[in-house]
KEKE-3310 file (N, C-alpha, C; in steps of 0.2 Angstrom, whole numbers, plus 5000, padded with zeros to 4 digits):
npx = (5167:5172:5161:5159:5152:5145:5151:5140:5128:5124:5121:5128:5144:5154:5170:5179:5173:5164:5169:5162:5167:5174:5166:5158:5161:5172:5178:5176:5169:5161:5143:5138:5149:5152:5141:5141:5154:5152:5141:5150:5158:5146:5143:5155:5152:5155:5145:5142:5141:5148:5144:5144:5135:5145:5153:5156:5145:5133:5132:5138:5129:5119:5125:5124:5111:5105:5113:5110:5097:5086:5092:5094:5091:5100:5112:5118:5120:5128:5130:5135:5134:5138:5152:5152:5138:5133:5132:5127:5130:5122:5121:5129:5139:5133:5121:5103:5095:5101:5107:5093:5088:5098:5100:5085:5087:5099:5094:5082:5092:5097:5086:5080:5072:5077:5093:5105:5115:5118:5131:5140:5149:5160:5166:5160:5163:5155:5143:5129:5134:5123:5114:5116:5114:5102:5095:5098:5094:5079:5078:5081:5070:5061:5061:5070:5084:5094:5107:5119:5133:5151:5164:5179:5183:5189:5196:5192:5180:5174:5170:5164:5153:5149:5144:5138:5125:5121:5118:5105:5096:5099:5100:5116:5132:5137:5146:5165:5173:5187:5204:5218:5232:5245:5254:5250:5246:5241:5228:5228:5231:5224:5209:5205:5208:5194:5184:5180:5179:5169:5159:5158:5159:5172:5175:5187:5196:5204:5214:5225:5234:5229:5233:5247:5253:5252:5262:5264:5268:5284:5301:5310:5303:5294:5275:5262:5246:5230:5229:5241:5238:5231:5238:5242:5253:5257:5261:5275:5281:5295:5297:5286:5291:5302:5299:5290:5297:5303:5292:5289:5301:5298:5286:5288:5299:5290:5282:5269:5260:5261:5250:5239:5246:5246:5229:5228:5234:5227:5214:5220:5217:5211:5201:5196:5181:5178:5188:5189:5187:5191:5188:5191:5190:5185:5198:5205:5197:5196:5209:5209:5202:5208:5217:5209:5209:5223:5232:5242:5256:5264:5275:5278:5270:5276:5287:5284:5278:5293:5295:5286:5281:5268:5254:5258:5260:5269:5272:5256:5243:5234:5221:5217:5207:5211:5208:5203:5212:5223:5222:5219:5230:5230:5225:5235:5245:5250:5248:5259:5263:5259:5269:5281:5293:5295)
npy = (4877:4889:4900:4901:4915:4906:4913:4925:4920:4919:4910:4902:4892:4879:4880:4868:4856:4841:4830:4815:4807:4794:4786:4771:4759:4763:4768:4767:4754:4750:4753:4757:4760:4771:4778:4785:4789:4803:4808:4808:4820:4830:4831:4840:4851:4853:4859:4856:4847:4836:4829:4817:4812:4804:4796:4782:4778:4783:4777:4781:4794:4788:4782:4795:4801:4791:4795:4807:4806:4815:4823:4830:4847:4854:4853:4860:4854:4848:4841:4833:4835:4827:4818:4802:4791:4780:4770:4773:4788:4798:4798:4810:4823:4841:4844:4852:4841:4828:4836:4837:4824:4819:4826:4823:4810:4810:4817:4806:4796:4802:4806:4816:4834:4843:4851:4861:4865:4864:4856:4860:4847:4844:4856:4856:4856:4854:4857:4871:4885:4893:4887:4875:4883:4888:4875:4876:4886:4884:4871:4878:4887:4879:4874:4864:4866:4876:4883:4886:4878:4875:4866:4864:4873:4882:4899:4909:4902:4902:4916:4921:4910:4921:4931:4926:4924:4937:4944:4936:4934:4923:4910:4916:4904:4902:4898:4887:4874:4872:4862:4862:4864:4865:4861:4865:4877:4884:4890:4904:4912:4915:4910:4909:4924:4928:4923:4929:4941:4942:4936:4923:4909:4896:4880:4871:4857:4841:4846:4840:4836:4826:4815:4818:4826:4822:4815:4802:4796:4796:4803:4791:4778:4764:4762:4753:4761:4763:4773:4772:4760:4763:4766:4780:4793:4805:4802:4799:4808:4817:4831:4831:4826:4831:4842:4840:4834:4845:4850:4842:4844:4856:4858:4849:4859:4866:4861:4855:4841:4836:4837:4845:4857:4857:4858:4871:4876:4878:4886:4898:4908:4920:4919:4906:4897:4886:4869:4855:4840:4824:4810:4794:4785:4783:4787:4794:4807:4811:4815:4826:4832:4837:4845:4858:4870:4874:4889:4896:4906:4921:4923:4908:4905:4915:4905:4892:4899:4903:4886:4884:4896:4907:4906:4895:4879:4861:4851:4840:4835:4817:4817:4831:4843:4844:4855:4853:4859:4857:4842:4838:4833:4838:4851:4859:4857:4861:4858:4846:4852:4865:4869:4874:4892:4897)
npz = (5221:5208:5197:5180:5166:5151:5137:5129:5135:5148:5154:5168:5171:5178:5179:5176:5165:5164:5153:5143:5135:5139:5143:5143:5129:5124:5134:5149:5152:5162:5166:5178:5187:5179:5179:5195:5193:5187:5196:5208:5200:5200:5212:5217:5216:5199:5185:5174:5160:5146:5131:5118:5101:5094:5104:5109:5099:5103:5116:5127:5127:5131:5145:5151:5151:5161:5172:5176:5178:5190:5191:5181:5178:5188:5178:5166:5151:5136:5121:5103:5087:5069:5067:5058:5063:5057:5040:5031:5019:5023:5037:5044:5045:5042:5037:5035:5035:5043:5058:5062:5064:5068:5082:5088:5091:5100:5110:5114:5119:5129:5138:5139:5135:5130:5123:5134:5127:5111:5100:5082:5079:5071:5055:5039:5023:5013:5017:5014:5024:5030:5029:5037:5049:5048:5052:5066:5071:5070:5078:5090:5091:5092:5104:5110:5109:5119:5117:5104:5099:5092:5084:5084:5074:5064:5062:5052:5048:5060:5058:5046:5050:5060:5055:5043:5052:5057:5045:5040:5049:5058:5071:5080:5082:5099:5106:5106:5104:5104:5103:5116:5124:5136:5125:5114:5110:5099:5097:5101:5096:5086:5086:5098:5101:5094:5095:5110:5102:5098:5108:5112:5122:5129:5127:5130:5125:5128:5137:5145:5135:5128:5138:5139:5147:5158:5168:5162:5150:5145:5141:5130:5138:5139:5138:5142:5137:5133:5125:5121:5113:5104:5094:5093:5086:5090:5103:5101:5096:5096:5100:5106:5121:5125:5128:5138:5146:5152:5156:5166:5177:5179:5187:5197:5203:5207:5217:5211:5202:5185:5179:5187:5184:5173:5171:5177:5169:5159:5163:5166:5156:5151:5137:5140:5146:5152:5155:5148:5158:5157:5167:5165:5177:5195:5200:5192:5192:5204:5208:5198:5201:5214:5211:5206:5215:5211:5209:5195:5197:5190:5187:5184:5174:5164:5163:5156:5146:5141:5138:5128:5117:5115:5107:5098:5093:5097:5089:5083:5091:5085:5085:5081:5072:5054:5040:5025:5016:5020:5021:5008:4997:4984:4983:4989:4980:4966:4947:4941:4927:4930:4939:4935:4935:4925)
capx = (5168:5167:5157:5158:5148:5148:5148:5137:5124:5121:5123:5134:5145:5160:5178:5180:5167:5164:5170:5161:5171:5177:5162:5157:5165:5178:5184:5175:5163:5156:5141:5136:5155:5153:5136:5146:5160:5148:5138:5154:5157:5144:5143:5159:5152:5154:5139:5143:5145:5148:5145:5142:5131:5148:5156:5153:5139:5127:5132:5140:5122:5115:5125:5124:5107:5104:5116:5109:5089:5082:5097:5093:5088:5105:5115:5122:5121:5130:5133:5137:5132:5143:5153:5147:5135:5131:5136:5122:5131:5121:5119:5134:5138:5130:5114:5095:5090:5105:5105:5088:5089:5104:5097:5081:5092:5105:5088:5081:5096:5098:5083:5076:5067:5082:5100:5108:5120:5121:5138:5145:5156:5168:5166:5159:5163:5148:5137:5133:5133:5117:5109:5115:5112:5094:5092:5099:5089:5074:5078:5084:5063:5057:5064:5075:5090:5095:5110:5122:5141:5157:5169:5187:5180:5196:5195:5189:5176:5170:5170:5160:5146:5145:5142:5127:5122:5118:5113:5102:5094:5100:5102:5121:5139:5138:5153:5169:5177:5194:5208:5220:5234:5253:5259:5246:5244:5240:5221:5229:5234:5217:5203:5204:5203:5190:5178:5181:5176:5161:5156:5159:5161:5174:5176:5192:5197:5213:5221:5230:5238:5228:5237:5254:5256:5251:5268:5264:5270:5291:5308:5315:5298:5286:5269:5256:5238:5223:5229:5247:5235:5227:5244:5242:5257:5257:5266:5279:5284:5302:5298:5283:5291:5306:5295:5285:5302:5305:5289:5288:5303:5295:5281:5292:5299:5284:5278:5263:5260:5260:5242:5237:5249:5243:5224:5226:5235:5222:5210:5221:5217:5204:5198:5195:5178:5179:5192:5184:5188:5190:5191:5191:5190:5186:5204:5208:5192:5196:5216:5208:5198:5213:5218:5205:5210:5230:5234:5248:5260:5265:5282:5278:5269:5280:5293:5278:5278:5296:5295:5281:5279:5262:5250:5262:5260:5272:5269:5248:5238:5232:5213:5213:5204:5213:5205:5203:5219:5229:5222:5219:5237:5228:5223:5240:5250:5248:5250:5267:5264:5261:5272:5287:5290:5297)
capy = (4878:4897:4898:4908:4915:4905:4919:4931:4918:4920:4903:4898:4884:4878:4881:4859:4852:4833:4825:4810:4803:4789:4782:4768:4752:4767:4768:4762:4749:4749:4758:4757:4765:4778:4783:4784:4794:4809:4808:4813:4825:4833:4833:4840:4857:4852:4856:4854:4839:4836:4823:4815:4806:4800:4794:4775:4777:4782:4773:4788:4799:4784:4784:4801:4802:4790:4799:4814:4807:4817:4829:4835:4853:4855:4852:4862:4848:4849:4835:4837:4832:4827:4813:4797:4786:4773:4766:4778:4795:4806:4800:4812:4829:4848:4846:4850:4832:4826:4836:4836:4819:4819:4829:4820:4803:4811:4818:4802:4793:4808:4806:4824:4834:4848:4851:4868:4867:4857:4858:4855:4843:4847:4859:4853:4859:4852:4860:4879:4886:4895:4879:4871:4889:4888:4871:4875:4891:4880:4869:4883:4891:4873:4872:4857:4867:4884:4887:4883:4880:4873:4862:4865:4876:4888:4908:4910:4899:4905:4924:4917:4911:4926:4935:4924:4923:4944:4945:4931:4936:4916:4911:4911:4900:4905:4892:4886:4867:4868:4860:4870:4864:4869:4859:4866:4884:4887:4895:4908:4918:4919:4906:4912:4933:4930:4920:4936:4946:4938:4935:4915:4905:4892:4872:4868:4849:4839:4853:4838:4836:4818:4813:4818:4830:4818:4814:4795:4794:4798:4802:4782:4772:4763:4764:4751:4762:4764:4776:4768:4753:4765:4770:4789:4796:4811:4800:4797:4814:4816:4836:4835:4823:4834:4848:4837:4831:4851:4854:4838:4849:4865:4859:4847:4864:4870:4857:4853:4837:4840:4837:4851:4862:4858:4860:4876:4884:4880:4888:4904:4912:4925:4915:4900:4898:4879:4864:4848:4833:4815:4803:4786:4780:4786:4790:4800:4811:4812:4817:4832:4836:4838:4851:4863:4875:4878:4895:4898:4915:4922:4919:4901:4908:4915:4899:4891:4903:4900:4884:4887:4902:4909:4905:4891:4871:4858:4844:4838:4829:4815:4818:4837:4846:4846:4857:4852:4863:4853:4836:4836:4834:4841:4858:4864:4857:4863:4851:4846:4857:4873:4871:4878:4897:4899)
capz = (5213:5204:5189:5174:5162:5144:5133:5133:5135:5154:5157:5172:5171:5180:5175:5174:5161:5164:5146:5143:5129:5143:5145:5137:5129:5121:5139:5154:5151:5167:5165:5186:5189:5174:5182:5202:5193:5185:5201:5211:5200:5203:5221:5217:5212:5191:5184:5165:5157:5138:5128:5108:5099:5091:5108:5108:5094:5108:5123:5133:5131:5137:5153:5154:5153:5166:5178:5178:5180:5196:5191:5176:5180:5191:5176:5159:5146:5129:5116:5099:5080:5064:5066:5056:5064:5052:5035:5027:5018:5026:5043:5046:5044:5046:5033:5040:5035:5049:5063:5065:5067:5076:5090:5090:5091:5107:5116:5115:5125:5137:5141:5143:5130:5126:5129:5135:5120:5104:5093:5079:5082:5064:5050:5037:5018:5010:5016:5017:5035:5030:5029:5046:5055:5049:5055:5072:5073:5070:5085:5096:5091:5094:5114:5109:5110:5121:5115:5099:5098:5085:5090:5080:5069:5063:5066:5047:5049:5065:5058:5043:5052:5064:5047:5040:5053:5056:5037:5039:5055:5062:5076:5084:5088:5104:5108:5103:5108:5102:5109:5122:5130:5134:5120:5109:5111:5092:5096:5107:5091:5082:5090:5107:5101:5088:5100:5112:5100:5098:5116:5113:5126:5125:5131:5127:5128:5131:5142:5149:5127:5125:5141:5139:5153:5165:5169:5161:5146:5147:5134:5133:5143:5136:5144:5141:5140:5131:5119:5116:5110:5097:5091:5090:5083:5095:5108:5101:5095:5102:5101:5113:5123:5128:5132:5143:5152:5153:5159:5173:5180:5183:5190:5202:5208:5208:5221:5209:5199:5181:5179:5189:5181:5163:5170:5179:5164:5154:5165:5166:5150:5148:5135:5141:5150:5155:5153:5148:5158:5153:5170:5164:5182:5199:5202:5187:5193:5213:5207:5193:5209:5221:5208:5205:5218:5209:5205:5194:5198:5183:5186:5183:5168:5161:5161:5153:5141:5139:5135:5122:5117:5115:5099:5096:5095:5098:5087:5084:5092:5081:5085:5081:5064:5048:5035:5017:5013:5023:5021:5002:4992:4978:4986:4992:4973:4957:4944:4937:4920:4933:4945:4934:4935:4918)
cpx = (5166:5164:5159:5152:5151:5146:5146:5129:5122:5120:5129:5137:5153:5168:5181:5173:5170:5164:5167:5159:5172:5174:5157:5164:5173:5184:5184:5168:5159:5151:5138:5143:5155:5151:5140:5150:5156:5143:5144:5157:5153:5140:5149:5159:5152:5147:5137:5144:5143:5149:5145:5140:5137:5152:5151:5146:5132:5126:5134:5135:5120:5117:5125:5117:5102:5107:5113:5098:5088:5087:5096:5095:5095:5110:5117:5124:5121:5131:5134:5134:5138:5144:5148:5145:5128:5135:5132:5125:5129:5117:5126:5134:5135:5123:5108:5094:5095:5105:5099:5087:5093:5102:5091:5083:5094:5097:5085:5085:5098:5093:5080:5074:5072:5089:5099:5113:5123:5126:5137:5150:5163:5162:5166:5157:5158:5142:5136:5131:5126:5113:5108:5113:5103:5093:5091:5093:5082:5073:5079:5075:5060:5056:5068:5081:5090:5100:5116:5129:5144:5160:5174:5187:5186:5192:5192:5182:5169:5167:5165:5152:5141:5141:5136:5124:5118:5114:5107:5096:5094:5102:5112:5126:5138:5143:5156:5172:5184:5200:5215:5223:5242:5257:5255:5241:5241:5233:5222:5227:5227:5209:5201:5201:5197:5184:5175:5179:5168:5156:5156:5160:5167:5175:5182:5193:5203:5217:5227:5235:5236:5232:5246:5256:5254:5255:5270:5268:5280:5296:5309:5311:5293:5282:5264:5250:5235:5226:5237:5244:5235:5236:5244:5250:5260:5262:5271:5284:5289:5301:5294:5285:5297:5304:5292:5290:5303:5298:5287:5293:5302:5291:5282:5296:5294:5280:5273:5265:5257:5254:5238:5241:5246:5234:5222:5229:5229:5216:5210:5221:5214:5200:5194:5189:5179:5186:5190:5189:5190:5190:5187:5189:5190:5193:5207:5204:5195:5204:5215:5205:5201:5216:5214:5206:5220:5229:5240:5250:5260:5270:5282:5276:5272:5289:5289:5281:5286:5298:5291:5278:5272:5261:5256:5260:5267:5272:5261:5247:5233:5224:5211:5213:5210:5211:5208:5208:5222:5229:5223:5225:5236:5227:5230:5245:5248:5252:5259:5268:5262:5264:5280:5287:5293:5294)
cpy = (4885:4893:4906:4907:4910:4911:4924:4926:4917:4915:4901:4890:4884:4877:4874:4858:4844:4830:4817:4806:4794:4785:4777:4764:4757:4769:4765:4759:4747:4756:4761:4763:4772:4784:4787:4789:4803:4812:4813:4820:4830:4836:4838:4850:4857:4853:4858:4850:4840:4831:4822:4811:4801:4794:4786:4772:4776:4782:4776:4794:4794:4785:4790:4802:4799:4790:4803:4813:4809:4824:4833:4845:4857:4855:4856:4856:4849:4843:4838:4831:4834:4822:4807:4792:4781:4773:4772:4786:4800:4805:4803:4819:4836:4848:4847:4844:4830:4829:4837:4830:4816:4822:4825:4813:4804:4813:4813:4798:4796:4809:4812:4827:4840:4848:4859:4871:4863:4861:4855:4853:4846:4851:4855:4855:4858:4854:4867:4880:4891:4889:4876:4879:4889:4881:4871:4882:4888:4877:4874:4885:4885:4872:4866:4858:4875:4887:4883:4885:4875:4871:4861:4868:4882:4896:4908:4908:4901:4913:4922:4917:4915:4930:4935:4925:4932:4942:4942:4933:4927:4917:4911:4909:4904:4902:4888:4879:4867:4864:4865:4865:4868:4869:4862:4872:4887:4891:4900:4916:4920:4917:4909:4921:4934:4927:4927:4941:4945:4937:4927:4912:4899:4886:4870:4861:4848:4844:4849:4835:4827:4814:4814:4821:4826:4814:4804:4794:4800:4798:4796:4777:4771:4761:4759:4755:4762:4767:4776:4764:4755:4767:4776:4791:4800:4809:4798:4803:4816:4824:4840:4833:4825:4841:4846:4835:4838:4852:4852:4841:4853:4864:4853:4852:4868:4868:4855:4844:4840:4838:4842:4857:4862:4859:4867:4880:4885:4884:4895:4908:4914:4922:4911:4901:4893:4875:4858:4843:4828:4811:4797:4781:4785:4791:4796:4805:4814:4816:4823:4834:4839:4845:4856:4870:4879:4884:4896:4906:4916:4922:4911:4902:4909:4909:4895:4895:4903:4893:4883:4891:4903:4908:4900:4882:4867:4850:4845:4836:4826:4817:4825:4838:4847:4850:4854:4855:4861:4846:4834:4837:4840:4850:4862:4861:4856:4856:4852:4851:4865:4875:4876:4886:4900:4895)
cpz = (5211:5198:5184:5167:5155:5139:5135:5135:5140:5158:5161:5172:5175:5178:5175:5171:5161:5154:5148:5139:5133:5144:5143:5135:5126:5128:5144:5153:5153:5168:5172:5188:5184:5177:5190:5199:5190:5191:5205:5209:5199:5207:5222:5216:5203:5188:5176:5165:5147:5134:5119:5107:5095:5097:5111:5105:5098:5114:5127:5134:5135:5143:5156:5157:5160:5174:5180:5179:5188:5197:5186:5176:5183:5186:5166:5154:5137:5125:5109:5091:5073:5062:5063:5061:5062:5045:5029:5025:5022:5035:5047:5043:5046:5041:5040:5040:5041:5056:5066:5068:5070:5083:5091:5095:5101:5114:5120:5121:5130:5140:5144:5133:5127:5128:5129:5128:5117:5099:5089:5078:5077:5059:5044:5027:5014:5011:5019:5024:5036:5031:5035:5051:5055:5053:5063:5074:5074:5074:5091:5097:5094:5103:5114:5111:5113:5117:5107:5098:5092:5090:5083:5073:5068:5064:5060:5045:5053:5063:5052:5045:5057:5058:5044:5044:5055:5051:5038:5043:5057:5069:5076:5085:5093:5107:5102:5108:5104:5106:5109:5124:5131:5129:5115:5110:5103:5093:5099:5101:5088:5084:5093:5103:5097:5093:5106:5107:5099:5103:5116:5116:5123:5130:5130:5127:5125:5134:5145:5141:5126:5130:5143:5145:5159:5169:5166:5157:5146:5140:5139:5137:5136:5138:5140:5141:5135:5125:5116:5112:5104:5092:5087:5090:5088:5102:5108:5098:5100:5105:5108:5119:5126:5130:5139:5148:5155:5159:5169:5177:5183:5186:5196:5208:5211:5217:5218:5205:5191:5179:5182:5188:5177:5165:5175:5176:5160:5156:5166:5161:5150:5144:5135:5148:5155:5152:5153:5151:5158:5159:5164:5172:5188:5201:5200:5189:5200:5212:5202:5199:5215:5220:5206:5209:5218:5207:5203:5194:5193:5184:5183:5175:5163:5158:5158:5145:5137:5134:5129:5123:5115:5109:5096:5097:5092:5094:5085:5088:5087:5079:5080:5072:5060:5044:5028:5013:5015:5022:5014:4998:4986:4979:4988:4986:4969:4954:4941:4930:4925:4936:4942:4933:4929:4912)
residu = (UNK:UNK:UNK:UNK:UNK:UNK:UNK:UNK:UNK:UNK:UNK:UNK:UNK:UNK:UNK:UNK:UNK:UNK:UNK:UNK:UNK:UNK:UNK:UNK:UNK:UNK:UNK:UNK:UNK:UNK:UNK:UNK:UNK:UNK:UNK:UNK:UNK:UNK:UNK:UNK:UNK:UNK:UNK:UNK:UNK:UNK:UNK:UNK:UNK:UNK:UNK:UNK:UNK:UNK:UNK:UNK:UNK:UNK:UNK:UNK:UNK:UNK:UNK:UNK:UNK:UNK:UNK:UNK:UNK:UNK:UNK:UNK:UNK:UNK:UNK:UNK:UNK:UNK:UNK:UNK:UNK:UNK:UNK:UNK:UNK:UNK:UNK:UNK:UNK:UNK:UNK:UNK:UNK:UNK:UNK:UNK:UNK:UNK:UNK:UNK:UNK:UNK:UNK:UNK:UNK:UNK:UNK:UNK:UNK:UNK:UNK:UNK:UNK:UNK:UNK:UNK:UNK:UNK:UNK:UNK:UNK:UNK:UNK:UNK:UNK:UNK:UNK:UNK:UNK:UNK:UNK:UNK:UNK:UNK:UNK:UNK:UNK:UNK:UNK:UNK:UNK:UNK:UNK:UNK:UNK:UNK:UNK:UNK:UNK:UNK:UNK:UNK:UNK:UNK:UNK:UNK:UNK:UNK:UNK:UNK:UNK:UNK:UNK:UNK:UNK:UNK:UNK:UNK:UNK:UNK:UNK:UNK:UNK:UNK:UNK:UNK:UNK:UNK:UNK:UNK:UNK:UNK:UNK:UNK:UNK:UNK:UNK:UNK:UNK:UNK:UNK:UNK:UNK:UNK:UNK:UNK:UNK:UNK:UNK:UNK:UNK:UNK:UNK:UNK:UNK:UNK:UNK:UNK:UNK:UNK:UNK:UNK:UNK:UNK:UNK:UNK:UNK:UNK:UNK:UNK:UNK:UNK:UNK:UNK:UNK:UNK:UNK:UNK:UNK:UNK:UNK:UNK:UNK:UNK:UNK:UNK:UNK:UNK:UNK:UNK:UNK:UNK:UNK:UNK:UNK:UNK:UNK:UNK:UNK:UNK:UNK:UNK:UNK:UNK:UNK:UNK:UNK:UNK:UNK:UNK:UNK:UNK:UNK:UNK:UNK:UNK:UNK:UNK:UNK:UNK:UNK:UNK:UNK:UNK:UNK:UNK:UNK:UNK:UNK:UNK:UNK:UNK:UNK:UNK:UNK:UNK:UNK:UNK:UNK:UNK:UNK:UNK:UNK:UNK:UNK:UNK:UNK:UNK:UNK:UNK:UNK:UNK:UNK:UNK:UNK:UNK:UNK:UNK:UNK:UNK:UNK:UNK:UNK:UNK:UNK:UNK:UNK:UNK:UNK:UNK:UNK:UNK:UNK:UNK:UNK:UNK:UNK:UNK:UNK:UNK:UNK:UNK:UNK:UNK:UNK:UNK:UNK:UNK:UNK:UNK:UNK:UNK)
# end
């Protein structure tokens, strides 16, 4: 396995980050196979893994933490603070009163006394980014936290808090978790250059489009799994779904399987420091593992780039950030008495 820097922050980490969204009653239940699957990834050479205090309200530090006991030290460990966990307003979001308690909370069940790099998970317009920057700077002075990143934070957002945080003397984003895959090039355009100019590292997650490029889901089948149950939207989009018959061609003459296609483009971006993970199950992890060593040409690139063209998305994915201009009706229509232009 190489390694690359994340950032400018000197930390090596492996171009596969172990996502450990999967683990736990949200995927695999078994928490003896969970521990067994992170283990071999990192006998594997992997030695990131990334988790959340949102990913089964706890139960995926937990197994993490108890995977990685007599490993710790071997290991680059990030999780992330936001999402709601609980019923309580303010056990959510980017205030000081929450991620202090949120980190205390995730350290707890990982079982060690800091991570490598606590995110935030989503943008959070409530509260100013002065306010969460001092908090984490306070944790980062504490030794709780080394380093501090954003997870689907738009380019505006991220230029923003490079800003305060100068002015301010704070600490920080020193990373960026958007999501990256074929079908969903949109961070190419401003994400991706703005992170680079900043020296940001980035994690990206779903490179494989939430499962679609796995060759599973087909135009005309329907696929019994996990995240047809949830009924995401995103799978049924006819527009991704004729890209993805496009792209299981190219990567048929490619000789590849289009899982190591879709996780050795996302790999090949200058940008891109890591590509987050997900197995659910030994297999899914040993077949991400068979791939690690694809190079794509640039002729293959370039047909790529064909089918979707650069800083482009294909559809959404149901999972990914909306911001309050897009979410809120009210924010993008004037009322009825202004809409007229006479």
């Amino acid at each position: 396995m190489h390694y690359r820097t994340l950032g400018r922050t000197g930390i090596k980490v492996s171009p596969y980050c172990l996502g450990a969204m999967m683990f736990g009653a949200d995927g695999n239940p078994d928490h003896d196979d969970s521990v067994r699957i992170i283990h071999r990834a990192l006998d594997a050479g992997i030695n990131f893994v990334d988790t959340a205090d949102f990913y089964g309200r706890g139960e995926s530090e937990e197994i993490v933490g108890r995977a990685l006991k007599g490993r710790r030290d071997d290991v680059v460990l990030a999780t992330k603070a936001h999402l709601p966990m609980g019923d309580d307003p303010n056990e959510r979001g980017n205030s000081r009163r929450w991620l202090v308690r949120a980190l205390e909370n995730s350290l707890r069940r990982l079982g060690t006394d800091h991570v490598d790099l606590f995110q935030i998970h989503r943008p959070d317009p409530d509260t100013d980014v002065e306010e969460t920057l001092s908090a984490l700077t306070d944790l980062v002075r504490a030794g709780k936290v080394r380093a501090v990143g954003t997870s689907s934070f738009p380019a505006s957002d991220i230029v923003e808090a490079q800003w305060v945080a100068e002015r301010r003397g704070l600490t920080r984003f020193r990373t960026e978790q958007p999501t990256y895959s074929i079908l969903n090039r949109g961070i190419e355009r401003e994400v991706l250059p703005v992170c680079e100019r900043y020296g940001m590292g980035t994690l990206v997650y779903s490179p494989l489009a939430g499962g679609q490029l796995t060759g599973r889901y087909r135009k005309g089948r329907t696929v019994d799994t996990r995240r047809a149950a949830y009924g995401f939207k995103y799978l049924g989009d006819e527009r991704r779904l004729d890209v993805v018959e496009r792209l299981i061609t190219l990567a048929e003459k490619a000789d590849l399987s289009p899982t190591h296609l879709a996780m050795a483009f996302a790999i090949a971006h200058p940008g891109v420091t890591s590509a987050i993970i997900g197995p659910r199950t030994m297999a899914h992890l040993d077949d991400l593992l068979a791939g690690a060593e694809t190079v794509l040409p640039d002729e293959l690139l370039d047909r790529i780039d064909e089918l979707v063209p650069p800083g482009t998305d294909v559809g959404t994915l149901d999972m990914a950030y909306a911001p309050p201009a897009i979410q809120r009706t009210a924010l993008r229509r004037r009322t009825l008495a202004e809409r007229t232009a006479a």
